[in-house]
Phi, psi and omega in degrees: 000321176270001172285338154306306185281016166277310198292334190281323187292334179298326144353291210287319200289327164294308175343289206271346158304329194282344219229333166086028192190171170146142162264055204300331162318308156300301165318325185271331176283325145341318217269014181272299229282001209249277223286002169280307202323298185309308194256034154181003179226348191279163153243095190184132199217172171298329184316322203239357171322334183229007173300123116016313177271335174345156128266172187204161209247122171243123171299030205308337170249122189264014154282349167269022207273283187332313189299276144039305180300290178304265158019297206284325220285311191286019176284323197100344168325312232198134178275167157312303187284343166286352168301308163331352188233037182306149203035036158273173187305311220229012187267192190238342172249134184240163168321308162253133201266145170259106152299343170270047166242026188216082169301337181283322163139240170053339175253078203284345188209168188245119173264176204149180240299142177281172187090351164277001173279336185243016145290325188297327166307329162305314185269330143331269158354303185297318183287323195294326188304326189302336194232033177035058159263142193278343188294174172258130156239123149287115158231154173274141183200154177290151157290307184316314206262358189287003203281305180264157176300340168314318194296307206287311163335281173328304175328289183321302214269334185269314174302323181292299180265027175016072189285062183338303174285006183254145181238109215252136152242088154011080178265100199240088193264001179083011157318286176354298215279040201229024183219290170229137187265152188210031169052198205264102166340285200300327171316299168322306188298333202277333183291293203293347166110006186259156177290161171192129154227185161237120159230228196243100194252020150265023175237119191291314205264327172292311166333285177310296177301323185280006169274320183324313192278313211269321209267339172245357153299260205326325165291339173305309187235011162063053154197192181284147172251158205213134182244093160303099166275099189254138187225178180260099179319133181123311220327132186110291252212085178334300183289306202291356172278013188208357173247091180300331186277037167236043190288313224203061191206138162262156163257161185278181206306306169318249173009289171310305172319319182247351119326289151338304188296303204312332177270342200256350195241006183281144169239123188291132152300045197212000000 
């Protein structure tokens, strides 16, 4: 596993080299949780990609959208080389996904500004209950995005109509504290009436049991569940886990080339 998720970051480095563009800090702190959602807890394939029965995935922090990408491709969604040709002129992948440029399916939502993926995830949730349908809606969302009022709204409203199937995650990389501090999430989420845990949020097998585990409370006591995944900006990649001018940067030829090694020679401490 972890020689995949080296291969999935190596990916993401072409990417944004090839496209002149990338949040890679973000996008690297993201990817266990993108890829356990896919490979062990979603009921969901290319197979099944626009199926009625899917579970579905809302992206709310869209600057993780590349990780997303890189996932869906090693899935079979999506080729390689089209990825290459992320942010061109003329490509369908962006910094922030449009779903409607992805008819085979996999892009459940057009990310952009934050806090709106997870009222939207809400009103997924919300419509299936209405219409005594089973899926999980899953969404990812940022520390960062806990920030706006939309989120809190969305809470209140998942909670009232004690929305089961919905499971909210955390990439709680310690943005927050770098803008407005809001005391202690999980305390919070658990007073709005949501199942809560904390976990590893590089750890794939950790990821998984604990959605697993939340997901049979919340069926339990009728209500959302909210998974805290405290992660690393960066994670994999020495410099970008220790260099802030890479919030918002591509590398260059150089670059890539000792990015790449730094990924292919990182050892999880754990």
């Amino acid at each position: 596993m972890l020689k995949k998720l080296k291969e999935l970051r190596k990916t993401c480095l072409k990417m944004s080299h090839a496209g002149k563009d990338g949040n890679l800090q973000s996008v690297f702190s993201s990817l266990e949780i993108l890829y356990a959602l896919y490979n062990g807890v979603m009921n969901w394939s290319p197979q099944i990609a626009t199926s009625s029965e899917r579970d579905y995935l809302i992206v709310s922090k869209g600057q993780a959208t590349m990780g997303q990408y890189v996932v869906l491709s090693d899935l079979g969604l999506f080729s390689t080389d089209e990825l290459m040709t992320f942010c061109n002129f003329d490509s369908r992948f962006g910094m922030q996904a449009d779903r409607t440029k992805f008819p085979e399916g996999g892009i459940e939502n057009s990310a952009g500004s934050l806090g709106h993926g997870f009222p939207m995830a809400v009103g997924v949730a919300m419509a299936h209950k209405i219409k005594g349908k089973t899926n999980n809606v899953y969404v990812l969302a940022g520390d960062g995005e806990m920030n706006e009022g939309t989120m809190w709204e969305a809470a209140i409203f998942a909670t009232s109509k004690k929305l089961s199937k919905l499971c909210l995650i955390i990439d709680d990389n310690e943005s927050i504290s770098k803008m407005l501090s809001i005391g202690s999430l999980e305390k919070k989420l658990r007073e709005f009436g949501f199942a809560v845990a904390n976990c590893d949020g590089h750890n794939v097998n950790e990821i998984m049991t604990n959605i697993k585990s939340l997901q049979k409370e919340a069926e339990m006591n009728q209500s959302p569940a909210c998974l805290i995944a405290h992660t690393v900006r960066g994670y994999g990649c020495q410099t970008l886990m220790t260099d802030p001018s890479w919030f918002h940067r591509f590398p260059n030829d150089e670059e890539l080339k000792n990015l790449t090694k730094e990924v292919d020679t990182f050892c999880e401490n754990k």
